[in-house]
Wavefront OBJ file of the C-alpha trace (Angstrom):
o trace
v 23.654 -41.462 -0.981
v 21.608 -40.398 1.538
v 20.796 -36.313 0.707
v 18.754 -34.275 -2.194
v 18.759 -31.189 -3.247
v 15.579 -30.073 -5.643
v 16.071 -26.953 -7.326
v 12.782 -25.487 -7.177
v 13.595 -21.350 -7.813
v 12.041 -21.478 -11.280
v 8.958 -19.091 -11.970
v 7.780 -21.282 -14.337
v 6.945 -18.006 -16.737
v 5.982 -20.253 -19.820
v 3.265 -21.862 -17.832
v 1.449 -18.533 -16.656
v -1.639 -17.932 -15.465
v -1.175 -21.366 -13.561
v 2.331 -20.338 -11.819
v 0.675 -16.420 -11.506
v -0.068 -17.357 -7.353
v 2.861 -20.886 -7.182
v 5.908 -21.441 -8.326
v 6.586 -23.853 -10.923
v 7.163 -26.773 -8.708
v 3.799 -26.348 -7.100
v 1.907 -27.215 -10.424
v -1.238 -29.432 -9.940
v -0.583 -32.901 -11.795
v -3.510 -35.289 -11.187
v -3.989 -33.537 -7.911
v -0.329 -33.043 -6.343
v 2.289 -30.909 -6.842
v 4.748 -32.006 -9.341
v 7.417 -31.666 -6.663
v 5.462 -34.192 -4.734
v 6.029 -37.008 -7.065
v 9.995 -36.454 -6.836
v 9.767 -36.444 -2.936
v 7.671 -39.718 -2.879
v 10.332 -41.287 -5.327
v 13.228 -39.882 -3.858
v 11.389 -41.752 -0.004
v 11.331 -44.771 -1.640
v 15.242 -45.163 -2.228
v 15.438 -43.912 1.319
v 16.570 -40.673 0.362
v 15.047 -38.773 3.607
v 17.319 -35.632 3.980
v 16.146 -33.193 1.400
v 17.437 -29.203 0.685
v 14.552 -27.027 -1.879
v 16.508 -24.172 -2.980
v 13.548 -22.152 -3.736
v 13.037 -18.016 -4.366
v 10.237 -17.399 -6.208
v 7.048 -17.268 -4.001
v 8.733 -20.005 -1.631
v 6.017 -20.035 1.079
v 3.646 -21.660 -0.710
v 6.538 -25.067 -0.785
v 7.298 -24.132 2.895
v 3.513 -24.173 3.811
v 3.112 -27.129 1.643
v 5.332 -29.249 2.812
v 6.840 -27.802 6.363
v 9.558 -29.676 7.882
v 8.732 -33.468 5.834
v 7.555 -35.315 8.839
v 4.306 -36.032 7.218
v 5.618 -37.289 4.339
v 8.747 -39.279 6.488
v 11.248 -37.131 5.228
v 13.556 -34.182 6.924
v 13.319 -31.352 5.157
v 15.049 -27.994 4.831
v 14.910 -24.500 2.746
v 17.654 -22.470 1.037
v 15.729 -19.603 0.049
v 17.361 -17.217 -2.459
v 16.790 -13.627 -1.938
v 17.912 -12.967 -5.247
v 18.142 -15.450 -8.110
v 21.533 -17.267 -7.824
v 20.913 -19.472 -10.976
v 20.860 -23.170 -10.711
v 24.863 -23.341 -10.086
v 24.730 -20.695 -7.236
v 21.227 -22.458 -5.856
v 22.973 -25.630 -5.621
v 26.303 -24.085 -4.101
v 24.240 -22.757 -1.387
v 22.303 -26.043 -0.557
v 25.415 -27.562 -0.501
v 26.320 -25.169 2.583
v 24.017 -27.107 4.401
v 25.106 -30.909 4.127
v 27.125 -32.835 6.882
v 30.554 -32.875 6.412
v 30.947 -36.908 4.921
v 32.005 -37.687 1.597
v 28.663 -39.312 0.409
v 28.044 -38.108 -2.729
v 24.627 -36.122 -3.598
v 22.059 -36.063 -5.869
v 20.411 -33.284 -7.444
v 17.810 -32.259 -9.550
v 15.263 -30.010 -10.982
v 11.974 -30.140 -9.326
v 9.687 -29.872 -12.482
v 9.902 -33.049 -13.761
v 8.249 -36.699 -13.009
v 10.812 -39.669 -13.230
v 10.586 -43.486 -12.199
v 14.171 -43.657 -12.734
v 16.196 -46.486 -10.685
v 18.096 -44.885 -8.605
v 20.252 -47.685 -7.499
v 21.406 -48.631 -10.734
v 22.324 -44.888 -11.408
v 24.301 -44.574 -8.202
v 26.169 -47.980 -8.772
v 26.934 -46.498 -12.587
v 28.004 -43.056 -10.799
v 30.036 -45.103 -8.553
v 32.062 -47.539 -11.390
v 32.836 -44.630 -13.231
v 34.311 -43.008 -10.956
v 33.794 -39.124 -12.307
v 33.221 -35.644 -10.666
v 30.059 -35.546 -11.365
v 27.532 -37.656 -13.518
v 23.985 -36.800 -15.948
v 21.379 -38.726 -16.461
v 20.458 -38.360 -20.272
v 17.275 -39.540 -21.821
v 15.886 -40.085 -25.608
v 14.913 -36.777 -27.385
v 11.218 -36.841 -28.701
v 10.611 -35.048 -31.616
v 7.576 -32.889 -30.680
v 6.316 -33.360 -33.967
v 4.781 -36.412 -35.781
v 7.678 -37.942 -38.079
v 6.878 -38.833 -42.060
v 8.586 -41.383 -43.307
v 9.221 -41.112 -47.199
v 10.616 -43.316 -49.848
v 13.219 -41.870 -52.625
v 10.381 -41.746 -54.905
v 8.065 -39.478 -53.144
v 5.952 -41.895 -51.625
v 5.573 -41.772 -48.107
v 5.523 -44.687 -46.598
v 4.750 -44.480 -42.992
v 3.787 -41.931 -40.181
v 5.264 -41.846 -36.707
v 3.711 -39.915 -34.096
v 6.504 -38.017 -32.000
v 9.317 -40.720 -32.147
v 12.656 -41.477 -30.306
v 15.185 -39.504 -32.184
v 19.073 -40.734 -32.336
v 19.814 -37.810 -29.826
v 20.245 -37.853 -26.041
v 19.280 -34.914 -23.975
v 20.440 -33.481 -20.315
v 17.607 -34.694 -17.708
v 18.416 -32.560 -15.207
v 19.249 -35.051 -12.550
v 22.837 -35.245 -11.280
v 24.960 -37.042 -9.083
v 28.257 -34.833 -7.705
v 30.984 -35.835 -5.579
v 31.126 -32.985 -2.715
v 34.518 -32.355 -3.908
v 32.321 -29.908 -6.863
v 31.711 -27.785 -4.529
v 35.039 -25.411 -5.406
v 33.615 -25.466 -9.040
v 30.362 -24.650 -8.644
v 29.283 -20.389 -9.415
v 28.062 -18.423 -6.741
v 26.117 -17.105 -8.685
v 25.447 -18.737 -12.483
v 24.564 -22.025 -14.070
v 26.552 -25.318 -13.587
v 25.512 -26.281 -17.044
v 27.618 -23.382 -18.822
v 30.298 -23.121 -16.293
v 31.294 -26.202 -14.163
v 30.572 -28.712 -16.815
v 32.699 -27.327 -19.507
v 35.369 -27.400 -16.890
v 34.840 -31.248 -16.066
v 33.901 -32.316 -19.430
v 37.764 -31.028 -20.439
v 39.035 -32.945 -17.695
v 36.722 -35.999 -18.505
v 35.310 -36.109 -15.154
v 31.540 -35.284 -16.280
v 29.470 -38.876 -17.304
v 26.191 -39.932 -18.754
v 23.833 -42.316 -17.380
v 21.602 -43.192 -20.464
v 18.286 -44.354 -19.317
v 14.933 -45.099 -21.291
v 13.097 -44.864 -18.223
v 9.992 -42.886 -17.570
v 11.181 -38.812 -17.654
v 8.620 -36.329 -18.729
v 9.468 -31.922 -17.554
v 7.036 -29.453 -17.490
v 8.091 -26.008 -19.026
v 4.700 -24.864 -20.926
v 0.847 -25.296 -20.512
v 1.191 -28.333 -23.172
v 3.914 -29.952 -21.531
v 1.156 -30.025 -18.473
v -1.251 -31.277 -20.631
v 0.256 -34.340 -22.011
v 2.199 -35.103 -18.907
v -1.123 -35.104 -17.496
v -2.696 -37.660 -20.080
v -0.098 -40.077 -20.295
v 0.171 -40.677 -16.003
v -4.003 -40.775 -16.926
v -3.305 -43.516 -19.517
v -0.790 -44.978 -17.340
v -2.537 -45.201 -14.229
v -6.180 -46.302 -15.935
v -4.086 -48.954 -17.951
v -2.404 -50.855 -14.665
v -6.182 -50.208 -12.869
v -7.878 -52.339 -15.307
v -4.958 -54.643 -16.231
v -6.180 -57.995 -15.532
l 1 2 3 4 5 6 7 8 9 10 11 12 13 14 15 16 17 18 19 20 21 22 23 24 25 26 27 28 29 30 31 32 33 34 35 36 37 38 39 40 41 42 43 44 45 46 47 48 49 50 51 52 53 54 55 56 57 58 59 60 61 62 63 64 65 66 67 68 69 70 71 72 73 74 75 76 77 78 79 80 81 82 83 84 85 86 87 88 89 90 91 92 93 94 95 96 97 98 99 100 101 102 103 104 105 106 107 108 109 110 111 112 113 114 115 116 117 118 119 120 121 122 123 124 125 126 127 128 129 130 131 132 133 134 135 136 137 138 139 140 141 142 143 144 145 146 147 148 149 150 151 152 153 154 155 156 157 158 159 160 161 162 163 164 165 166 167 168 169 170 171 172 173 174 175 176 177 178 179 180 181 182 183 184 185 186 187 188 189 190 191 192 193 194 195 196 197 198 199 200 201 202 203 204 205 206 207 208 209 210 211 212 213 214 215 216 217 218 219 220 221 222 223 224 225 226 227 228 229 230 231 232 233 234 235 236 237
């Protein structure tokens, strides 16, 4: 697994004024764009060939990042004219991939992960479906009170793990997908129904970091806990 492609066409509406002159992607987290995280991870696992599907104000990621060599990767630009949905952006990348069998990965470009890669491919691999999600914990937004059948409350949790697993957004496909995919549409409500029938759709569950931006407080908190995080291994001793 050797290629990317970030879907990176959102506007990011939820998060205006910040995404009023960038697109979503291009948020500011501790200094960098969000994207820029997923492009430094994605380096690591020597993942260098990477296709942005992009739309929405896409010259600020093209002037950003260029053609990767800065940042030792190779990269390249599907840029939809008019929005295709995530299905039809990743269709379109997909146009634009050598002609092996290696699978790809793809993703939305508005989240931070530490995810092992390896291990996900290797699951992807044993399993031996069409395509496969990773899925993470949901946490409740909300802090959780925990009451006893008399009334009392006993404890208070502040936004748990819930017993529920939710879609990350990163995906592995076999090229083979391709045929499936909309022109035009999202994968979510179209392909996967299609493979789920056919049992060809699995779930990588993983408790590793995952944190997506879609409002101003999403930005906020990501922002604190990567503060916490980084100020916490700084003074570790």
């Amino acid at each position: 697994m050797k290629s990317a492609i970030l879907i990176a066409g959102g506007k990011g509406e939820r998060l205006r004024p910040l995404t009023k002159d960038k697109p979503k992607a291009m948020i500011s987290v501790m200094g960098r764009p969000i994207i820029s995280y997923l492009l430094q991870w994605l380096e690591a696992y020597d993942i260098r060939n990477i296709i942005i599907s992009c739309g929405y104000l896409h010259e600020v990621i093209q002037e950003y990042f260029g053609n990767g060599n800065r940042f030792n990767l190779n990269i390249q630009y599907v840029i939809e004219e008019n929005p295709l949905g995530r299905g039809g952006g990743i269709k379109q990348a997909m146009k634009q991939l050598d002609n092996s069998n290696d699978p790809i990965l793809a993703l939305n470009a508005d989240a931070i992960t530490n995810l092992n890669l390896t291990e996900f491919h290797n699951f992807h691999k044993h399993n031996q479906g069409m395509a496969t999600l990773v899925s993470v914990p949901l946490i409740s937004s909300y802090g959780i009170v925990d009451i006893e059948k008399d009334n009392n409350v006993i404890s208070f949790r502040e936004k748990p793990e819930l017993p529920f697993w939710i879609n990350a957004g990163i995906y592995i496909f076999e090229r083979e997908i391709f045929n499936l995919l909309p022109d035009i549409g999202d994968h979510e409500t179209t392909t996967f129904p299609e493979l789920t029938s056919k049992k060809l759709l699995k779930a990588f569950k993983t408790t590793s970091f995952w944190r997506s931006v879609d409002t101003v407080k999403d930005l906020e908190e990501l922002r604190k806990e990567l503060e916490g995080l980084f100020f916490g291994s700084f003074f570790k001793m």
